[in-house]
C-alpha positions as CSV (number, residue, x, y, z in Angstrom):
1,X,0.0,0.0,0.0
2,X,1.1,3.6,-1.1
3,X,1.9,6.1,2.0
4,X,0.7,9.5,0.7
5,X,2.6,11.4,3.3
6,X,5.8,10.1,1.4
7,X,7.8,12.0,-0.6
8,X,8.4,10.1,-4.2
9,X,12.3,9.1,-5.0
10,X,11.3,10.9,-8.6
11,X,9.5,13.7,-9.6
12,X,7.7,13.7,-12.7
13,X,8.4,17.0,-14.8
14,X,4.9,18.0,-14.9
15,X,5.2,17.7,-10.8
16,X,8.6,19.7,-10.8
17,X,6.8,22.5,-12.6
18,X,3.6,22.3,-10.5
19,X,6.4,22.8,-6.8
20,X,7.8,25.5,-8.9
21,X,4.6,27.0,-9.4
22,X,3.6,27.0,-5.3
23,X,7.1,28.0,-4.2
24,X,6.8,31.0,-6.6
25,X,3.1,31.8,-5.4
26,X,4.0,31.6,-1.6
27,X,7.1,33.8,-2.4
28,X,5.5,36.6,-4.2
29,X,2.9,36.4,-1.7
30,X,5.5,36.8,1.5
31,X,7.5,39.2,-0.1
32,X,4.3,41.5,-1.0
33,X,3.0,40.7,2.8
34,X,6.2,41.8,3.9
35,X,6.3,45.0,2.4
36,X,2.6,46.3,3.4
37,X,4.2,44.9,7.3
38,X,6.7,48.0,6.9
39,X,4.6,50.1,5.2
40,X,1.2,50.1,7.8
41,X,0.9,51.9,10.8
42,X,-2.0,49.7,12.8
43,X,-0.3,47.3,15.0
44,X,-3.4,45.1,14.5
45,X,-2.7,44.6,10.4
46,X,0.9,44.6,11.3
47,X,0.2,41.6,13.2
48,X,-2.2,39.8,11.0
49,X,0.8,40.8,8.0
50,X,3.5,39.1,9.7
51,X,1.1,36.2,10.7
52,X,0.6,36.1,6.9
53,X,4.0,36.1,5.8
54,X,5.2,33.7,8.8
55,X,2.8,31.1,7.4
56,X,4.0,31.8,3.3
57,X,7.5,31.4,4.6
58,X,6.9,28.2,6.4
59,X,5.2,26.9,2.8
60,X,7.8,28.0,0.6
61,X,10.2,26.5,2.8
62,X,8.1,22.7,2.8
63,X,8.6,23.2,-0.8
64,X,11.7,23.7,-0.7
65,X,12.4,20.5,1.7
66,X,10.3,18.4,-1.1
67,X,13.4,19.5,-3.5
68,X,16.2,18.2,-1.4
């Protein structure tokens, strides 16, 4: 029986392009988080920024572990 939660020893191409795809939408994402976190003056939206870009980092960074 297959174990979804495993990692394949080979990625298909079509599966390389599709983690490319999600590391570059959880990138843009944190980076364009992260500048409206420098640019806002409420402390609340700061917070919920910095939540946002905390959890686009952590994705981009799963991605990333995939790779390895």
């Amino acid at each position: 029986m297959q174990n979804y939660n495993e990692v394949p020893t080979i990625i298909s191409c079509k599966d390389l392009d599709y983690l490319s795809d999600i590391y570059n939408w959880n990138f843009n994402a944190c980076k364009i988080a992260n500048y409206f976190v420098k640019e806002v003056k409420d402390n609340d939206i700061k917070s919920l920024l910095q939540k946002l870009v905390d959890i686009h980092k952590e994705h981009a960074i799963a991605v990333l572990n995939i790779l390895r």
